[in-house]
DRENDO-1510 file (C-alpha; in Angstrom, 1 decimal, always signed):
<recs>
REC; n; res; u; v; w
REC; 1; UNK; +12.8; +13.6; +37.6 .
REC; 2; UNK; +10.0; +14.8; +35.7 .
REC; 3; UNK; +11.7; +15.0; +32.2 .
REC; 4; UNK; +13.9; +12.1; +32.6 .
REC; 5; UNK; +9.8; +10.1; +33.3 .
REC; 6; UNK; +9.0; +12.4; +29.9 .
REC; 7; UNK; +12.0; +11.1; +28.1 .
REC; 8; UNK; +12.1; +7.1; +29.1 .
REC; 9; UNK; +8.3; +7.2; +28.0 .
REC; 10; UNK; +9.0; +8.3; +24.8 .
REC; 11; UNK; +11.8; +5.9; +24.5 .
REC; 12; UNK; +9.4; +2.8; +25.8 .
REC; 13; UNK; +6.5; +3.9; +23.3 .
REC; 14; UNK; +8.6; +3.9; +20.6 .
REC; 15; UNK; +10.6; +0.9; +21.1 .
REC; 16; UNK; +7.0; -0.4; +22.3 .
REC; 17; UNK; +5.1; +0.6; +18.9 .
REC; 18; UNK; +7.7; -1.6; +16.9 .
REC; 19; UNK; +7.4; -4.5; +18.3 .
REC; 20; UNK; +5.3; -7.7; +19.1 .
REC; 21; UNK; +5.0; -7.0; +22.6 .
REC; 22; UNK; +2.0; -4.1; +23.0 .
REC; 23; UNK; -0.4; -4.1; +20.4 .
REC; 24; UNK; -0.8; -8.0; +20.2 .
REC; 25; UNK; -1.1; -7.9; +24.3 .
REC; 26; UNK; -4.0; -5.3; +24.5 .
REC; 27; UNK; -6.0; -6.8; +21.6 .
REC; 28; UNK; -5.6; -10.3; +23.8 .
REC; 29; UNK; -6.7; -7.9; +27.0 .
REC; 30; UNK; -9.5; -6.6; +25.0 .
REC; 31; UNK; -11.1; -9.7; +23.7 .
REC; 32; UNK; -10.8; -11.4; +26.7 .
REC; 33; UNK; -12.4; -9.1; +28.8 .
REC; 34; UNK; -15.0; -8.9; +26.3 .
REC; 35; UNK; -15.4; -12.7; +26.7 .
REC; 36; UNK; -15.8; -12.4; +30.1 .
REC; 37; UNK; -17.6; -9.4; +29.8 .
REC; 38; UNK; -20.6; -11.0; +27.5 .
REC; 39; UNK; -20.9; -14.5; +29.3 .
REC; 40; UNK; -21.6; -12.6; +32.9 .
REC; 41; UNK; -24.3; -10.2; +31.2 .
REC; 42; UNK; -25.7; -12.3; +29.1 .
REC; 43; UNK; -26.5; -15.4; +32.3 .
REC; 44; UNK; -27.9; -12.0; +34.7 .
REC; 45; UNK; -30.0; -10.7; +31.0 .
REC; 46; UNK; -31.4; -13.7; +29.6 .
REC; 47; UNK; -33.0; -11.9; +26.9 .
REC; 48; UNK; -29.6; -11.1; +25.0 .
REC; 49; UNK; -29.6; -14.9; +23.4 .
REC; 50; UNK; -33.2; -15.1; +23.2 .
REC; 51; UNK; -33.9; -13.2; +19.6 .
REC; 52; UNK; -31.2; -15.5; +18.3 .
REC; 53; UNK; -32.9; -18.5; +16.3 .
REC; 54; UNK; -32.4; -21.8; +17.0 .
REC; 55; UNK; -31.2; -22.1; +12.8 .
REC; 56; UNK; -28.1; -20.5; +14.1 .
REC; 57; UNK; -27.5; -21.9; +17.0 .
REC; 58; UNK; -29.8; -24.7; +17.7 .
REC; 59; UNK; -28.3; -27.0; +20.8 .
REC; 60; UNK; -29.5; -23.5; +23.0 .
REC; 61; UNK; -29.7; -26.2; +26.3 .
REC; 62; UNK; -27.1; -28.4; +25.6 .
REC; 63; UNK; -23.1; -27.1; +27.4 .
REC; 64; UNK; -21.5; -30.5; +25.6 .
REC; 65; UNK; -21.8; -28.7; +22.6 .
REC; 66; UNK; -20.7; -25.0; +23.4 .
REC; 67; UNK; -17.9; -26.7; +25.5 .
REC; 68; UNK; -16.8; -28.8; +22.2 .
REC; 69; UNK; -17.7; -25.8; +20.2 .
REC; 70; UNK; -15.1; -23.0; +22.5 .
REC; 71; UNK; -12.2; -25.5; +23.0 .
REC; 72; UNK; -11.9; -26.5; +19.7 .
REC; 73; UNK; -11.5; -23.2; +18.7 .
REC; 74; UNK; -9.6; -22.0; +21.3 .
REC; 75; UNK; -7.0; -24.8; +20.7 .
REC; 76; UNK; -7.3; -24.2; +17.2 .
REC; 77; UNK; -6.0; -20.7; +17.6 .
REC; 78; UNK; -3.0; -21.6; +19.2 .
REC; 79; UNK; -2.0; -24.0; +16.6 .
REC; 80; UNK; -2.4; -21.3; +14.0 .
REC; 81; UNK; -0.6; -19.1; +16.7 .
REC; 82; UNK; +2.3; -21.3; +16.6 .
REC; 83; UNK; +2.9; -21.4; +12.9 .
REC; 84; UNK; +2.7; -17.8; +12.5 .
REC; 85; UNK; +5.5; -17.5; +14.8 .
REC; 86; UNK; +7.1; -20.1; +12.9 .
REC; 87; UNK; +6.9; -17.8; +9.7 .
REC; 88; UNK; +7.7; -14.5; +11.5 .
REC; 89; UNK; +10.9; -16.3; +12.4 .
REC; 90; UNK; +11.3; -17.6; +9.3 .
REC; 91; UNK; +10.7; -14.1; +7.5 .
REC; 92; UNK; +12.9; -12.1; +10.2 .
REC; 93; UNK; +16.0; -14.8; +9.8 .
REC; 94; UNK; +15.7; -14.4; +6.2 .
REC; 95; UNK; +15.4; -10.0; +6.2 .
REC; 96; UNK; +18.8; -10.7; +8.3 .
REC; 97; UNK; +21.1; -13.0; +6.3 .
REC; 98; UNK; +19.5; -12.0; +2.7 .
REC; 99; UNK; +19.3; -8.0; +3.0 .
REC; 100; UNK; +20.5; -6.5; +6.3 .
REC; 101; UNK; +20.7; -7.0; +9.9 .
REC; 102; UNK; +19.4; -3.1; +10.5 .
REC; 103; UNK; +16.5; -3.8; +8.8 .
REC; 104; UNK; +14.2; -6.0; +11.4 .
REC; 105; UNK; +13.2; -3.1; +13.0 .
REC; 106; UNK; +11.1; -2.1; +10.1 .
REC; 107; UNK; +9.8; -5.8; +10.1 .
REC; 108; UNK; +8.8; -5.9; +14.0 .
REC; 109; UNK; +7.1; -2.4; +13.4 .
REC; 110; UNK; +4.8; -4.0; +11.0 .
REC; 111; UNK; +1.3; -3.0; +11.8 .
REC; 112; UNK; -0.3; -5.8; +10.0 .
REC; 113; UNK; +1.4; -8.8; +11.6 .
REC; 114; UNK; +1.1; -7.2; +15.4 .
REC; 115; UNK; -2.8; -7.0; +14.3 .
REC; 116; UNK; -2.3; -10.5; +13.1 .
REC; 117; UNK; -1.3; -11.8; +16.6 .
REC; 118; UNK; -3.4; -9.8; +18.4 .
REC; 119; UNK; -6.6; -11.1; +16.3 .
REC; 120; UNK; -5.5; -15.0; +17.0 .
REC; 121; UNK; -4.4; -14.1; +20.6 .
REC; 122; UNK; -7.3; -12.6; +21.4 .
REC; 123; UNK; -9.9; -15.3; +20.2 .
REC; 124; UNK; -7.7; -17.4; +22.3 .
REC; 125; UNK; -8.1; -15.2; +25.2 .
REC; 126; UNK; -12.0; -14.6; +24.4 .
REC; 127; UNK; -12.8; -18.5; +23.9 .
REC; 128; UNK; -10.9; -19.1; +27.7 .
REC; 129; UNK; -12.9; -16.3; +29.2 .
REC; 130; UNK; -16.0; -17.5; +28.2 .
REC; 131; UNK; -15.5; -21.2; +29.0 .
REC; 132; UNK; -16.2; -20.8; +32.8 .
REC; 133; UNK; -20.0; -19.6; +31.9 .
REC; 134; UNK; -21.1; -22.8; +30.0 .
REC; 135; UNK; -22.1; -25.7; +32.9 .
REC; 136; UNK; -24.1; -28.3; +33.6 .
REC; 137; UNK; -24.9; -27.8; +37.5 .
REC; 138; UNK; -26.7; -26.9; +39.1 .
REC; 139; UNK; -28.6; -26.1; +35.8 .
REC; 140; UNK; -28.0; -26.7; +32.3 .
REC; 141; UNK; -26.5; -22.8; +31.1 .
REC; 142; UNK; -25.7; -21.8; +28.0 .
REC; 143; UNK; -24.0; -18.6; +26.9 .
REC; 144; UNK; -25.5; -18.4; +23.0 .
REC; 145; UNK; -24.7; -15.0; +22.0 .
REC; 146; UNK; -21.4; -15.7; +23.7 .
REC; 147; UNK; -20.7; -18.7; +21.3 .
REC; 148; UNK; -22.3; -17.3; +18.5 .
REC; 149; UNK; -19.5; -14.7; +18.7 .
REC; 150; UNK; -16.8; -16.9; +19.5 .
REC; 151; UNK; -17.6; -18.5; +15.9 .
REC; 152; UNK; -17.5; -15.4; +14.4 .
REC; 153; UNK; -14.1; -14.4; +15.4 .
REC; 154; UNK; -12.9; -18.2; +14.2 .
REC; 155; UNK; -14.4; -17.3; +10.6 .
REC; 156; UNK; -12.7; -13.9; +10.9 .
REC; 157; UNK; -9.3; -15.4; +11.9 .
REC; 158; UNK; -9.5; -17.8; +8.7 .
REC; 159; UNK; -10.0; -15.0; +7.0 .
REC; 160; UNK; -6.9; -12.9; +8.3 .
REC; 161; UNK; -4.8; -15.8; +7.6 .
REC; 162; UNK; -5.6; -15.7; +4.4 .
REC; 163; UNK; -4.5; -12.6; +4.3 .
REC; 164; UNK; -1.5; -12.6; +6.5 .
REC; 165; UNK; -0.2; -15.1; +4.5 .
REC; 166; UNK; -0.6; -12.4; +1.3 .
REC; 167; UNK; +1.3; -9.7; +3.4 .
REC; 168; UNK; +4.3; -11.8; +4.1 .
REC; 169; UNK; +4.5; -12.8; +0.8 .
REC; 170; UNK; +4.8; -9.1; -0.1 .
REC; 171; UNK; +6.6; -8.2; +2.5 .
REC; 172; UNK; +10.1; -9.8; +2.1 .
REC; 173; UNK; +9.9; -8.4; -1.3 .
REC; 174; UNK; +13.4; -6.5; -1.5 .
REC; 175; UNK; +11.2; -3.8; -3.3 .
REC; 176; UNK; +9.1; -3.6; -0.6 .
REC; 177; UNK; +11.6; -3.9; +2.1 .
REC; 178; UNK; +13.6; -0.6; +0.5 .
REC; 179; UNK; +10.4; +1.7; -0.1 .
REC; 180; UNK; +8.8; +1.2; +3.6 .
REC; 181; UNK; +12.3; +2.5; +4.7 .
REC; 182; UNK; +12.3; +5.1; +2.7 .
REC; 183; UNK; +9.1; +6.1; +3.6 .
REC; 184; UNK; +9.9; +6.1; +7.6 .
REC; 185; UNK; +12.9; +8.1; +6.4 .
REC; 186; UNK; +10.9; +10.4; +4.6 .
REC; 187; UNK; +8.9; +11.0; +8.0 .
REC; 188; UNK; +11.8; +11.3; +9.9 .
REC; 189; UNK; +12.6; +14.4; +7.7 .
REC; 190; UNK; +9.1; +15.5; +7.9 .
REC; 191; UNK; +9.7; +15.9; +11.9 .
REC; 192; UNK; +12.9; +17.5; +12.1 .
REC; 193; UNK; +12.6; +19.6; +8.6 .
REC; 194; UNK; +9.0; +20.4; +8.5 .
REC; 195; UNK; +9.3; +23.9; +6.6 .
REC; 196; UNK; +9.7; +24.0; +3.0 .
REC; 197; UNK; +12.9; +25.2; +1.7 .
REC; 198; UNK; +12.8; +29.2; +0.6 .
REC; 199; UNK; +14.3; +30.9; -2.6 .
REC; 200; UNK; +17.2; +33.1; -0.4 .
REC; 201; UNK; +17.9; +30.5; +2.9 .
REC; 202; UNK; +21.0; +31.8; +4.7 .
REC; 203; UNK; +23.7; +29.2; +5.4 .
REC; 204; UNK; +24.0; +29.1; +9.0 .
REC; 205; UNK; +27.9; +30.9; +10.5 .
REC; 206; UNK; +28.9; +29.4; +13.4 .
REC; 207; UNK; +28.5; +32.2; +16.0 .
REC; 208; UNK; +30.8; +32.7; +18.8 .
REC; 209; UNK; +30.0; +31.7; +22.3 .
REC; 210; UNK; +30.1; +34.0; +24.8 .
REC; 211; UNK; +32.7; +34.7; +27.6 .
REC; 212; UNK; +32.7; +32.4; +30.7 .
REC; 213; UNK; +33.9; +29.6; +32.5 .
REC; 214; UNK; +33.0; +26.5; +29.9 .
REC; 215; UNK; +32.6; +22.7; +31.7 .
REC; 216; UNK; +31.9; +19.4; +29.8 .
REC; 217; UNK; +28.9; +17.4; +31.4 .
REC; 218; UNK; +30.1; +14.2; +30.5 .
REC; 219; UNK; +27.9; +10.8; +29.5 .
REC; 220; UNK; +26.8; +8.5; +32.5 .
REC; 221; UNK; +25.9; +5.9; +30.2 .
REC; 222; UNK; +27.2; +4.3; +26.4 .
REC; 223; UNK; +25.4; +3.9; +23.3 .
REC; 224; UNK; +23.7; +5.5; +20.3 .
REC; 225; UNK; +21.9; +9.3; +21.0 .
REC; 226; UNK; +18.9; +8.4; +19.7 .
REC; 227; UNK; +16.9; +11.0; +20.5 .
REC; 228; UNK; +17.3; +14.9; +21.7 .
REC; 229; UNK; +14.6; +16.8; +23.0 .
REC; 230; UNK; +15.8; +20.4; +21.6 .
REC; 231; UNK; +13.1; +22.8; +22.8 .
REC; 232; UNK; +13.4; +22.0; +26.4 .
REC; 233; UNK; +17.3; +22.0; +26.1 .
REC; 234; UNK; +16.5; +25.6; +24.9 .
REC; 235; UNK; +14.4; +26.3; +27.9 .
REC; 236; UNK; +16.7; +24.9; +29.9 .
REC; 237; UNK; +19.8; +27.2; +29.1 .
REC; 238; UNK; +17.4; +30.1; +29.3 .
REC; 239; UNK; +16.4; +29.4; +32.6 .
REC; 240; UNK; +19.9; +29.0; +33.7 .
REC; 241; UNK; +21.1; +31.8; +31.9 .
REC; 242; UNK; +23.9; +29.6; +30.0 .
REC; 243; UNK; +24.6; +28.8; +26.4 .
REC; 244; UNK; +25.1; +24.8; +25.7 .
REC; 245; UNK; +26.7; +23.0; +22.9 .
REC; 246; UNK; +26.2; +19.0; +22.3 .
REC; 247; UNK; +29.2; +17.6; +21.6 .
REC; 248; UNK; +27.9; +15.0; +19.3 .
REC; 249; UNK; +24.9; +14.7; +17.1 .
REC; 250; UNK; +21.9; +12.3; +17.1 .
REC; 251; UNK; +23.2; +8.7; +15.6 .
REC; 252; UNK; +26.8; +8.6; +17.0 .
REC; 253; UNK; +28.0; +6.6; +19.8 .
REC; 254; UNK; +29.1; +8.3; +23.5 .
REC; 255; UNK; +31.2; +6.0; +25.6 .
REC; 256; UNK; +30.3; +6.0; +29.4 .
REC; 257; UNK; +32.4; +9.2; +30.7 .
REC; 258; UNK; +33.2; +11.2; +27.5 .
REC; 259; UNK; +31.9; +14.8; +27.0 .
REC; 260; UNK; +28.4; +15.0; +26.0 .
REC; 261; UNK; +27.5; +18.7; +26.8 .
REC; 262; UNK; +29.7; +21.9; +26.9 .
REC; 263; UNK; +28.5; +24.4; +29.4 .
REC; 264; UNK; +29.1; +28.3; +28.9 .
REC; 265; UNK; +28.5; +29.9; +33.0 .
REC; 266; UNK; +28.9; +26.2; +34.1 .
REC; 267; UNK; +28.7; +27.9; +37.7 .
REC; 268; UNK; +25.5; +28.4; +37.6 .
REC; 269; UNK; +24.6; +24.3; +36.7 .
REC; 270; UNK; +24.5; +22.5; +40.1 .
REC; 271; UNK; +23.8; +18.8; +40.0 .
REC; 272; UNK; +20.1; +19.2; +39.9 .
REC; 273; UNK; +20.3; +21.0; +37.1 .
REC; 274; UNK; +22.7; +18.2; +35.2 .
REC; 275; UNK; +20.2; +15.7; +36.0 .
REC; 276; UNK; +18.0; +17.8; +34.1 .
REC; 277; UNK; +19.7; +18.5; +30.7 .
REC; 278; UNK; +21.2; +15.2; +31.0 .
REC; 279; UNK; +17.6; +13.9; +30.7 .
REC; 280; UNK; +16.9; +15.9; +27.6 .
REC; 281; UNK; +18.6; +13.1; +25.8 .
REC; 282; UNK; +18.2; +9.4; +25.3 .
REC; 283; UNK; +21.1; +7.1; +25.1 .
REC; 284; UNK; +20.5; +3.6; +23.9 .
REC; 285; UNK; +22.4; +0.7; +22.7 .
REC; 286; UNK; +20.7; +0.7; +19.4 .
REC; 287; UNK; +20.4; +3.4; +16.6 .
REC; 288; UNK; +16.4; +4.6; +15.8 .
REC; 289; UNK; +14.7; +6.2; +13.5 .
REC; 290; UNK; +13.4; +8.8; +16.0 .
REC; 291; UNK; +15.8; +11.7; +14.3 .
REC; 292; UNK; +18.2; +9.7; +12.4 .
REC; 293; UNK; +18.4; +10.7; +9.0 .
REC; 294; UNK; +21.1; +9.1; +8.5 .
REC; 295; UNK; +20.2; +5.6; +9.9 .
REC; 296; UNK; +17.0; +4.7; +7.2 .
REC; 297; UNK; +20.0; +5.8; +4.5 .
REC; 298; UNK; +22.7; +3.6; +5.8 .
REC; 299; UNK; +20.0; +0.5; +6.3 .
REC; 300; UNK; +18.9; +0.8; +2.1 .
REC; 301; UNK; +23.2; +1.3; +1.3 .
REC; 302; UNK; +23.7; -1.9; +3.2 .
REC; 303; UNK; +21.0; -4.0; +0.8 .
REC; 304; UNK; +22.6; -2.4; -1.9 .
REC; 305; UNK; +26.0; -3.4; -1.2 .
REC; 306; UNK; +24.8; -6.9; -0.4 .
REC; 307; UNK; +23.3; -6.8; -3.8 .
REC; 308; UNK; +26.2; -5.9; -5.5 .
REC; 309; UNK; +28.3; -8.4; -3.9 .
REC; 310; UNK; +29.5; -11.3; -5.4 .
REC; 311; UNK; +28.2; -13.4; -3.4 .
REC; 312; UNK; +24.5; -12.0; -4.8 .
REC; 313; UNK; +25.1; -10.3; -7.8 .
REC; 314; UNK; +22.1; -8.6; -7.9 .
REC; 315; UNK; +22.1; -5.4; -9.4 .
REC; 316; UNK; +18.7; -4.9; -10.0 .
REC; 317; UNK; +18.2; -4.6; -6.1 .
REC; 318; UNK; +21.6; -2.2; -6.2 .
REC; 319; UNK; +19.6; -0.1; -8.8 .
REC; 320; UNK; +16.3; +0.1; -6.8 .
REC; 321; UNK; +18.1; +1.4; -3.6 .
REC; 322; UNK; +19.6; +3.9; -5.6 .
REC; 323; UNK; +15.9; +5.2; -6.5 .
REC; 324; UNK; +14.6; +5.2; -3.1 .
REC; 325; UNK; +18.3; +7.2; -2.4 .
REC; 326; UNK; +17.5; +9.7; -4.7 .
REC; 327; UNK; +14.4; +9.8; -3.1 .
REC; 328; UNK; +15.3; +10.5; +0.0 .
REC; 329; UNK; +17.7; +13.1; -0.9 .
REC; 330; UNK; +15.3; +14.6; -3.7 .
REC; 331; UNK; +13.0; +15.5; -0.3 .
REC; 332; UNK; +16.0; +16.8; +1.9 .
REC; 333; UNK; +16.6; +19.4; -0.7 .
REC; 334; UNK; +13.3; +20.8; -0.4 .
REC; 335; UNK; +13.2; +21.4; +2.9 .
REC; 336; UNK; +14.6; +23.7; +5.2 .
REC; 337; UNK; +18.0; +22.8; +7.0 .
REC; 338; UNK; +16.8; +22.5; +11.0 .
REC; 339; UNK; +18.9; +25.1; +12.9 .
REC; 340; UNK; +21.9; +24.2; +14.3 .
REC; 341; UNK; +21.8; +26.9; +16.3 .
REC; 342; UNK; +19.2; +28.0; +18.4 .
REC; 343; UNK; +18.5; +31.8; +20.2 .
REC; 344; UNK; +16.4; +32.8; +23.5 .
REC; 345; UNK; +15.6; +35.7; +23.1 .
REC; 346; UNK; +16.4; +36.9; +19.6 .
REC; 347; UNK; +19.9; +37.2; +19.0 .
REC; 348; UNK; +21.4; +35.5; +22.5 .
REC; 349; UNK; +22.3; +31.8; +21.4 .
REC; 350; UNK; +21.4; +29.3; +24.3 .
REC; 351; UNK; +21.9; +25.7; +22.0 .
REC; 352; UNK; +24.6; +24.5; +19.2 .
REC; 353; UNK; +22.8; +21.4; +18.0 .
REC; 354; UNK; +24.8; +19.8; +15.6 .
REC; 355; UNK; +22.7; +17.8; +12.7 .
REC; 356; UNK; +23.9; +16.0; +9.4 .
REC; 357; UNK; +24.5; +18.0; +6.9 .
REC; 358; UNK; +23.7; +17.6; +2.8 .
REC; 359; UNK; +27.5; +16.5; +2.4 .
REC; 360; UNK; +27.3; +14.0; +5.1 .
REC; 361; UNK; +24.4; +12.3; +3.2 .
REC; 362; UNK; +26.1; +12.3; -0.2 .
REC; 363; UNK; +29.4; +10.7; +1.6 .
REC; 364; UNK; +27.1; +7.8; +2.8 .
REC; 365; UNK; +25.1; +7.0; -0.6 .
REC; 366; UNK; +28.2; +8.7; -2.8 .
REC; 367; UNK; +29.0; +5.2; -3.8 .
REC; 368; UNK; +26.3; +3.6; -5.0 .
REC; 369; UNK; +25.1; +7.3; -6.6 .
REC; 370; UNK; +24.2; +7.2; -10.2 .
REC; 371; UNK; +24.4; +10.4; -12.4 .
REC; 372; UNK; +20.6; +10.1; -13.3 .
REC; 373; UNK; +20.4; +10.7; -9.5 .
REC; 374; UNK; +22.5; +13.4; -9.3 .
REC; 375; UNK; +20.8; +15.5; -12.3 .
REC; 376; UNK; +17.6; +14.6; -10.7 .
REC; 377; UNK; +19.0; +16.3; -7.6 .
REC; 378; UNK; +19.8; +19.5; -9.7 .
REC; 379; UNK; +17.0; +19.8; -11.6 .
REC; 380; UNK; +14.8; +19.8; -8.6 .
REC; 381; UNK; +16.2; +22.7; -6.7 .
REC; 382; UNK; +19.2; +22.6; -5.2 .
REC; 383; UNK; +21.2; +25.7; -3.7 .
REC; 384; UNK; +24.4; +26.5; -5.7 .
REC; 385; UNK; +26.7; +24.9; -3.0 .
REC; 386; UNK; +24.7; +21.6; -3.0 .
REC; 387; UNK; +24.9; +21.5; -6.9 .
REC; 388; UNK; +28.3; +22.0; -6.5 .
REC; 389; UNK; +28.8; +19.0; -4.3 .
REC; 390; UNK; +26.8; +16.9; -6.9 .
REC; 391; UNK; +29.0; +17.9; -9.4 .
REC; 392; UNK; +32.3; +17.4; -7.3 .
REC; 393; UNK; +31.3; +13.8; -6.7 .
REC; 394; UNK; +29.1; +13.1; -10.1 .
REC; 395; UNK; +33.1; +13.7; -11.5 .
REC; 396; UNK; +34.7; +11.2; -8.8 .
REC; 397; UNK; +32.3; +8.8; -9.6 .
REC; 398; UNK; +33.2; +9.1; -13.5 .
REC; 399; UNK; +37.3; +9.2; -12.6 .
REC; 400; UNK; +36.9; +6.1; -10.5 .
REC; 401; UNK; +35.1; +4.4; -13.3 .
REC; 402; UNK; +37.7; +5.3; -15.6 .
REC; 403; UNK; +40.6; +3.7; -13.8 .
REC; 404; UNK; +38.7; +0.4; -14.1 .
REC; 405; UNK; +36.4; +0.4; -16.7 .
REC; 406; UNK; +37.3; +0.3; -20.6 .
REC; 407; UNK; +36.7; +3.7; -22.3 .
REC; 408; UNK; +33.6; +3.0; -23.9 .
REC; 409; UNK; +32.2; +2.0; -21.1 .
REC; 410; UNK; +33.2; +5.6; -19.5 .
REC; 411; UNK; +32.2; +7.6; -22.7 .
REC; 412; UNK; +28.3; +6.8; -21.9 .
REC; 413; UNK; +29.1; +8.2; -18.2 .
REC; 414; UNK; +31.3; +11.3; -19.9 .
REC; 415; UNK; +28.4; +12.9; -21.4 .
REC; 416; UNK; +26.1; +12.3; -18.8 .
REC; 417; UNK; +28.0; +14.3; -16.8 .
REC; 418; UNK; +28.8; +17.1; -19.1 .
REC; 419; UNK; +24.9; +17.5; -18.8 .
REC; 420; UNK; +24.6; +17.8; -15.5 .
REC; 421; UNK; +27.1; +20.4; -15.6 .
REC; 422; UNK; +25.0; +22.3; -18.3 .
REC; 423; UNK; +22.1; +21.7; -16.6 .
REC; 424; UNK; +23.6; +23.1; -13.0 .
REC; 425; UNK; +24.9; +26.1; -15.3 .
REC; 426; UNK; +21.4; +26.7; -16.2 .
REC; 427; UNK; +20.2; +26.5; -12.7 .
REC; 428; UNK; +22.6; +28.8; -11.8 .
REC; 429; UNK; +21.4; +31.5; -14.5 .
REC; 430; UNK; +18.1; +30.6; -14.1 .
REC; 431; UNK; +18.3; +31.7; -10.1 .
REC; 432; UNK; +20.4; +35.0; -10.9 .
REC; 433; UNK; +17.8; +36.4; -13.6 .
</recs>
């Protein structure tokens, strides 16, 4: 019970960090406490307001004016609320039909417009808070300080308009759409690949499981594995003294009743213990960027492709995904492949975790992949079998553009690609010596 609590918390925060739900409500909860807060200590410590001068603030005795003063900003603020959610929609309809669907997770995730709703939502809230202090009877009261802060935070909100409006400008920038995903990509590989890659890495061999009575656990639930928690898979298998093999890696889609797991010793898993490696993974009806390589690739092919269509004809876009691809890929290389298979102690394999591979990624972007992309690739360190893949599909690229393009449109193309063989020839030297 424990880890399937560890597991749906993970899944809420994330799903909670990118979107307009937390961050907006607990600066609203913030600022109105704070409201509240200041009016009750500044009535029960009267000499809070009193260093404040009367240039500032003058009507210190009059609640008409601090009542006019706190609903006018407060309704104010929601009027401005409301046409930032008019642009947000706006903005996220547009993202959708002009670039990609797959992309408005990287909008909602947007730091800058959750602080922009929380900034107006919370001088609402902080305005409503503080109007119950200011009152006539039995006494004239006036919060100053209260006030005085309330006006504040309506110069500060004019302000971040100002520049909210500048951010969404910026943001549906297809430019700027392609390099933030890229960059969540990039720290997607950071998690799961975190070691450089080293001058003499062994490709992994499959190794064989051991003798026993094998089970599938299958899936209670469908949808996307989103996310696997690996290490306490690992001590999981340990502590049952079994070795277990995911059926499918992080990204693809498990009906409700297929094979998940395979179980080496199943006779030793009870129920319990399925509960418990069943929890090690989250199921979801939505693909994340939690481990998904491959996901942040497939969202910057689909702008391309829409570029490229007809319908767009926008090759320009088509040729800045292909940067940010070559990007992506570029930082792959120079990490270190996360093991697919994983040992408890030394040299007794508890976990086959399958991951995408290097020729899984090139079959996704192999289509849009532009020989200065591919030489980049070689050039900046890739094994001998990974330059061979460049090269196998640098030369499809060149024999599909044959068939359809005139040959002096190919030649161009040709000679590009007799460099990058020379160049992955000289790589290959180059590591022997």
């Amino acid at each position: 019970m424990r880890e399937r609590l560890s597991l749906m918390l993970r899944a809420a925060l994330y799903a909670l960090r990118g979107g307009f739900l937390i961050r907006p409500f607990l600066i609203a909860l913030f600022f109105g406490a704070a409201g509240a807060v200041l009016s009750f200590a500044e009535e029960y410590a009267p000499g809070l307001s009193a260093w404040i001068p009367a240039v500032l603030f003058p009507a210190h005795q009059d609640p008409q004016v601090a009542l006019t003063i706190l609903a006018g900003i407060a309704g104010s603020i929601m009027t401005v609320v409301s046409i930032v959610f008019a642009i947000l929609l706006m903005t996220l309809t547009l993202a959708s039909t002009q670039f990609s669907p797959r992309i408005l997770v990287s909008f909602v995730r947007d730091k800058a417009t959750q602080w922009t709703l929380g900034i107006f939502l919370g001088t609402f809230s902080y305005c409503m808070a503080a109007l119950p202090a200011v009152r006539s009877l039995p006494q004239p009261y006036v919060p100053v300080l209260t006030v005085l802060v309330a006006m504040a935070l309506a110069l500060v909100s004019v302000g971040w308009l100002i520049f909210f409006i500048n951010h969404i400008s910026r943001s549906i920038s297809v430019n700027h759409i392609v390099d933030r995903i890229a960059r969540e990509t990039e720290l997607v590989i950071d998690e799961i690949m975190p070691y450089p890659r080293g001058n003499y890495e062994r490709s992994e061999h499959a190794p064989l499981l051991r003798e026993g009575r094998a089970r599938a656990i299958l899936a209670r639930k469908s949808g996307y594995i989103r996310f696997v928690d690996v290490r306490f898979l690992v001590d999981c298998a340990k502590s049952f003294g079994v070795q277990i093999a995911l059926e499918r890696r992080v990204g693809r889609f498990i009906p409700a009743g297929a094979p998940i797991l395979r179980v080496v010793d199943a006779g030793r898993v009870t129920p319990e213990r399925e509960d418990r490696l069943l929890a090690a993974i989250d199921i979801g009806p939505a693909r994340t960027m939690q481990q998904d390589v491959e996901f942040g690739i497939i969202q910057i092919v689909d702008i391309a492709l829409r570029a490229i269509s007809p319908a767009v004809n926008d090759p320009t876009t088509a040729i800045n995904c292909i940067d940010q691809l070559s990007r992506i890929m570029i930082l792959w290389t120079s990490r270190a492949t996360p093991p697919s298979y994983l040992h408890a102690p030394p040299h007794i394999l508890r976990v086959a975790m399958p991951w995408i591979g290097y020729e899984g990624l090139l079959d996704i972007a192999v289509s849009l992949r532009l020989l200065r992309a591919f030489d980049d690739m070689v050039v900046t360190g890739a094994s001998p079998s990974e330059r061979q893949s460049l090269i196998d599909r640098a030369r499809r690229v060149v024999e599909g553009c044959a068939q359809h393009l005139p040959e002096n449109d190919v030649l161009p193309l040709k000679r590009r690609l007799e460099r990058l063989e020379g160049r992955s020839l000289a790589q290959g030297a180059r590591a022997e010596t």
